[in-house]
C-alpha positions in Angstrom: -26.7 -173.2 58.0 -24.9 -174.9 60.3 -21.8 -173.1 60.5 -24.1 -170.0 61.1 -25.7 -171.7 63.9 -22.9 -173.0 66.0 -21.3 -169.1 65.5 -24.6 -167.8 66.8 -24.3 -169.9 70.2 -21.0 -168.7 70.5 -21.7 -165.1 69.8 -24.7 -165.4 72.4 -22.3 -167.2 74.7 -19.6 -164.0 74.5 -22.4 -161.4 74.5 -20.6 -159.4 77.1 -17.1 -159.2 74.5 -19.5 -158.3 72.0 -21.2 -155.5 73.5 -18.1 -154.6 74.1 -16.8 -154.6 71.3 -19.6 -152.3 69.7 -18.8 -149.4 72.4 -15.0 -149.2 71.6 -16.2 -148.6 67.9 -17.0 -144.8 69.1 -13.8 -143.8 69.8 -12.5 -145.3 66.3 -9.9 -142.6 64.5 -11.9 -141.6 60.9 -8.8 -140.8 58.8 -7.8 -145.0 59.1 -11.1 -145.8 58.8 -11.4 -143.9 55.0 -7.6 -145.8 54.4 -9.7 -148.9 54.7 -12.6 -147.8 52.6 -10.2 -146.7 50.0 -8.1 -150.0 50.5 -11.7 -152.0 49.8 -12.4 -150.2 46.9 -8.9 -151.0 45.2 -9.8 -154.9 45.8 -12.0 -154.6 42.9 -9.6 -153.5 40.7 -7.5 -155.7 41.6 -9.8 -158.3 41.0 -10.8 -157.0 37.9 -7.4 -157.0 36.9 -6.5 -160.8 37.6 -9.6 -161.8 36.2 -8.7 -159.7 33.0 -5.1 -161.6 32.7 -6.8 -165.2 33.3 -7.9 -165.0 29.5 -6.4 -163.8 26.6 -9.3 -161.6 24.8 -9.5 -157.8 26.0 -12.2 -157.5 27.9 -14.7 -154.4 28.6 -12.9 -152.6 31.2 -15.8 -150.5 32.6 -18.2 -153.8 32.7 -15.7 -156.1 34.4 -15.2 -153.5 37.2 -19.2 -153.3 37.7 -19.1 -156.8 37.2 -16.2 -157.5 40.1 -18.1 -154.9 42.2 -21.4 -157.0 41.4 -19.9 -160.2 42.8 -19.5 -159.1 45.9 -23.3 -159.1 46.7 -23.8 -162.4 45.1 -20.8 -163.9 47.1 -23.3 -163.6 50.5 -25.9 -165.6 48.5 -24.0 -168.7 47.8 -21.3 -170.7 50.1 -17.3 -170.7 49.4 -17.4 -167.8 46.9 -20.4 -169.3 44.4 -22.2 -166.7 44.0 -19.1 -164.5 42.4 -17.8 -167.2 40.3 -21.4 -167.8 38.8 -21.1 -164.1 38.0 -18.0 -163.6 36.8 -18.8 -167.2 34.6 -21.7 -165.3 33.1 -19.9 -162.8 32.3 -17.1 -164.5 30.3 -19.7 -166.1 28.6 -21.5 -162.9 27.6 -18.6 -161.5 26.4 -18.1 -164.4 23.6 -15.8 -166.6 25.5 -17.3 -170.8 25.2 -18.2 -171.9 28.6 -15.7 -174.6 28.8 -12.9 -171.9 28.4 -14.6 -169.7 30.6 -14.4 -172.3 33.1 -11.0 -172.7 32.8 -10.6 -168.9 32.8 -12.1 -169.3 36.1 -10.3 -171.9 37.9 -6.8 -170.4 36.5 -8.3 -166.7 38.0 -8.9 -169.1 41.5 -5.7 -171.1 41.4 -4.1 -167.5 41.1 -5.5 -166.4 44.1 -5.0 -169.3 46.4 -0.8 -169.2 45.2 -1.0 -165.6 45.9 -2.6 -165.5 48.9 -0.5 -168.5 50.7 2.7 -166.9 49.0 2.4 -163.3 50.4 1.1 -165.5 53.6 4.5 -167.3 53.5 6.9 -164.8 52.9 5.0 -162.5 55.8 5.9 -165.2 58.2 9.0 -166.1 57.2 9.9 -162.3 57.6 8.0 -162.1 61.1 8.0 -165.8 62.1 6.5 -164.4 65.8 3.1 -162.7 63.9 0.9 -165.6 65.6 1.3 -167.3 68.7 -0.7 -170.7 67.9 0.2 -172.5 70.6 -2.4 -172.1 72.4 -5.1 -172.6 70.1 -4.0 -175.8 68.8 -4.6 -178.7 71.2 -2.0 -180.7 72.3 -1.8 -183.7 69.1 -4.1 -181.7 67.1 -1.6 -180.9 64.6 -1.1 -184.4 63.5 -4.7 -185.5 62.8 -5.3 -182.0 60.5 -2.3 -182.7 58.1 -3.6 -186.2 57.8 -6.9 -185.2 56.9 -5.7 -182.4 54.2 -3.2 -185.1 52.9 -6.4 -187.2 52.3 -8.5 -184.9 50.2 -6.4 -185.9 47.1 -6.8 -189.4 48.0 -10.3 -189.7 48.2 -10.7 -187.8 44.9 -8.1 -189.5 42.9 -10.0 -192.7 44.7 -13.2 -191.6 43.0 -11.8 -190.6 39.2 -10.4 -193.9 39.2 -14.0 -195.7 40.1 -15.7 -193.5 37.7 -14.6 -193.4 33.8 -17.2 -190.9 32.8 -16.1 -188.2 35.5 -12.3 -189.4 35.2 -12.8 -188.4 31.2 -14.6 -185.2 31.9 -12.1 -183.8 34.6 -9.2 -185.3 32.1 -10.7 -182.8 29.3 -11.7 -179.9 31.3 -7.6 -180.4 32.3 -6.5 -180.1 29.0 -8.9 -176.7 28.1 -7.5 -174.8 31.4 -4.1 -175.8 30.6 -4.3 -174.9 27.0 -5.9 -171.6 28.4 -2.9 -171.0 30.8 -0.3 -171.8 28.2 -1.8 -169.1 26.1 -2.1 -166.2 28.8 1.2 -166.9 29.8 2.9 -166.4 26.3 1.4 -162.5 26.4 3.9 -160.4 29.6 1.1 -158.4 29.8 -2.1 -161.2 31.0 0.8 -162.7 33.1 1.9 -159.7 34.6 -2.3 -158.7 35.3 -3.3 -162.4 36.1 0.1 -162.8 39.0 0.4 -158.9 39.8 -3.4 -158.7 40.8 -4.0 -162.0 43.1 -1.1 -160.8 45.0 -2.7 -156.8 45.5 -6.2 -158.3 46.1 -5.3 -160.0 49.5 -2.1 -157.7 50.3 -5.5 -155.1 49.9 -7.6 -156.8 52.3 -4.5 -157.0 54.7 -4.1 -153.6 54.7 -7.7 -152.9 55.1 -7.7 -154.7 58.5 -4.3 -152.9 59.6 -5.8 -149.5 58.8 -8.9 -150.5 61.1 -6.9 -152.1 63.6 -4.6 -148.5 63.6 -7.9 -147.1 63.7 -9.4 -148.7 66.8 -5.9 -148.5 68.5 -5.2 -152.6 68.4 -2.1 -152.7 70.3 -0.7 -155.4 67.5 1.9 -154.5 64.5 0.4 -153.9 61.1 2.3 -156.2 59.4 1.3 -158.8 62.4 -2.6 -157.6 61.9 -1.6 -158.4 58.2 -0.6 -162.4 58.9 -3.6 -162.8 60.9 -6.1 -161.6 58.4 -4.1 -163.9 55.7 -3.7 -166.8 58.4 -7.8 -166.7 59.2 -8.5 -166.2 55.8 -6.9 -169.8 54.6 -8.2 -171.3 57.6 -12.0 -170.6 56.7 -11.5 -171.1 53.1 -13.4 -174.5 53.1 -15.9 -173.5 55.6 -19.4 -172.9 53.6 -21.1 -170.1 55.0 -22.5 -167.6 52.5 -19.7 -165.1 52.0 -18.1 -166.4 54.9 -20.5 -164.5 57.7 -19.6 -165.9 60.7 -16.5 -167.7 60.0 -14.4 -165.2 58.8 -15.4 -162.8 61.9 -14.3 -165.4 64.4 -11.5 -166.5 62.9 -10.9 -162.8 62.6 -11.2 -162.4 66.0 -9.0 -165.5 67.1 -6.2 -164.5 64.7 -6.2 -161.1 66.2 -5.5 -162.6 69.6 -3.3 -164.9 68.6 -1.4 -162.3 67.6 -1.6 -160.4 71.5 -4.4 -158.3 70.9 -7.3 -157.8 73.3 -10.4 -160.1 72.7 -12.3 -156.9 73.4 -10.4 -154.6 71.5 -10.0 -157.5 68.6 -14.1 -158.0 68.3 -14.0 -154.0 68.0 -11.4 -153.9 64.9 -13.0 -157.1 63.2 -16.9 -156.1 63.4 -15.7 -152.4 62.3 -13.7 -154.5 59.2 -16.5 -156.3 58.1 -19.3 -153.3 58.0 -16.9 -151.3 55.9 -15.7 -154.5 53.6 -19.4 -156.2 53.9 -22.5 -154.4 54.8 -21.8 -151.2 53.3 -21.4 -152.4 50.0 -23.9 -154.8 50.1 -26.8 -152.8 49.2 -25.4 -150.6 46.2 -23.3 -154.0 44.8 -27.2 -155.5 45.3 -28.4 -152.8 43.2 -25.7 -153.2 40.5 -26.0 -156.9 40.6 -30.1 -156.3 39.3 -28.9 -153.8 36.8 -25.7 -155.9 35.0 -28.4 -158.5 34.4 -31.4 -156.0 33.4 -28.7 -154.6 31.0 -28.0 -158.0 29.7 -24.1 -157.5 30.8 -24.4 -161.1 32.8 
């Protein structure tokens, strides 16, 4: 909640952007705003299709779309993507997979996705190394203390595997199932090409989703630019647990945007217009489909 609260006093402390923000949405082009409906709608296939190649059993096509589609909804229950992997865990179990490989079905489906997204994230700025101007949102010094404080993560956890046997012997074994699950989806070009192939389209999707709203609102920012801000804010709000990242994502949305010389007006405009198409649109019908994969048994 906390997260949520400190992005509500800034919101109320940049109420005049905001307000903004909402008028410029009227004069948004329609034809770029159904490119990024139709660019959501393809995320779920390819999610569906990287969580397909993460294991080696054929899965039901038509229930792991509903399923992916499903997830969505739950995501805004739960912090840091929960509520989707609590679906998608249920249904790999449903579909006769023992939960300790569907576990490790899972983490190799989210290790997939966080190599994909920093990759294409990579090789965007290598190609346009001038996307982001982050000089002026990192204070002087700042970048120092943050790389020490990600280089300690791994520390402190190797610090605590090696204090405690029991959870040292438990992470050891769930090692050995996901890498003995990897070895096999890799021997089959087809799971490899689905498992790599889709967690590169899901966040090149969601790029291209903000570009076509961004053409759509007439962001004076190059697509591909639009495209390493979205990735760029993405990563940076990965570890931040608000449910479905409300809040977080929109302002670092927002700051990516301007970072990359777009308007702050203009920028609130493109991102709130992003989020009700990629967000609260579907929220109600992937609700609905949520309650009727589980009525049906399918989770």
């Amino acid at each position: 909640m906390l997260p949520l609260l400190l992005v509500t006093v800034v919101a109320v402390q940049h109420r005049s952007v905001l307000a903004e923000g909402f008028g410029q949405l009227r004069d948004a082009q329609w034809p770029w705003l159904v490119v990024a409906a139709c660019a959501t709608c393809l995320t779920w296939v390819a999610a569906a299709l990287t969580r397909q190649g993460a294991v080696v059993e054929a899965l039901p096509k038509r229930r792991l779309l509903a399923t992916q589609f499903a997830a969505g909804a739950a995501n805004h229950l739960l912090p840091s993507g929960l509520g989707a992997s609590a679906v998608n865990l249920r249904f790999l179990t449903v579909c006769g997979l023992p939960l300790a490989r569907s576990s490790a079905a899972l983490a190799l489906y989210l290790l997939a996705e966080t190599v994909g997204r920093l990759s294409l994230l990579a090789a965007l700025l290598v190609v346009f190394p001038d996307a982001l101007r982050l000089g002026s949102l990192l204070p002087d010094g700042a970048v120092g203390p943050l790389l020490l404080a990600v280089a300690a993560v791994p520390l402190v956890a190797a610090g605590v595997l090696a204090c405690v046997p029991r959870l040292r012997a438990a992470v050891c074994s769930f090692l050995r199932t996901a890498l003995g699950e990897a070895r096999s989806v890799h021997t089959r070009p087809a799971r490899a090409f689905a498992l790599w192939g889709g967690s590169l389209a899901f966040p090149a999707l969601q790029a291209a989703g903000l570009a076509a709203v961004g053409q759509a609102m007439g962001l004076p920012v190059p697509p591909a630019h639009m495209a390493v801000a979205y990735l760029a804010a993405t990563v940076a709000v990965a570890l931040v647990p608000t449910p479905g990242g409300i809040g977080s994502v929109e302002a670092a949305l927002v700051v990516a945007l301007v970072a990359a010389g777009g308007p702050a007006a203009v920028a609130t405009a493109v991102v709130l217009a992003y989020r009700i198409i990629t967000v609260w649109v579907p929220l109600v019908p992937g609700a609905l489909t949520l309650g009727a994969l589980v009525r049906l048994k399918v989770i």
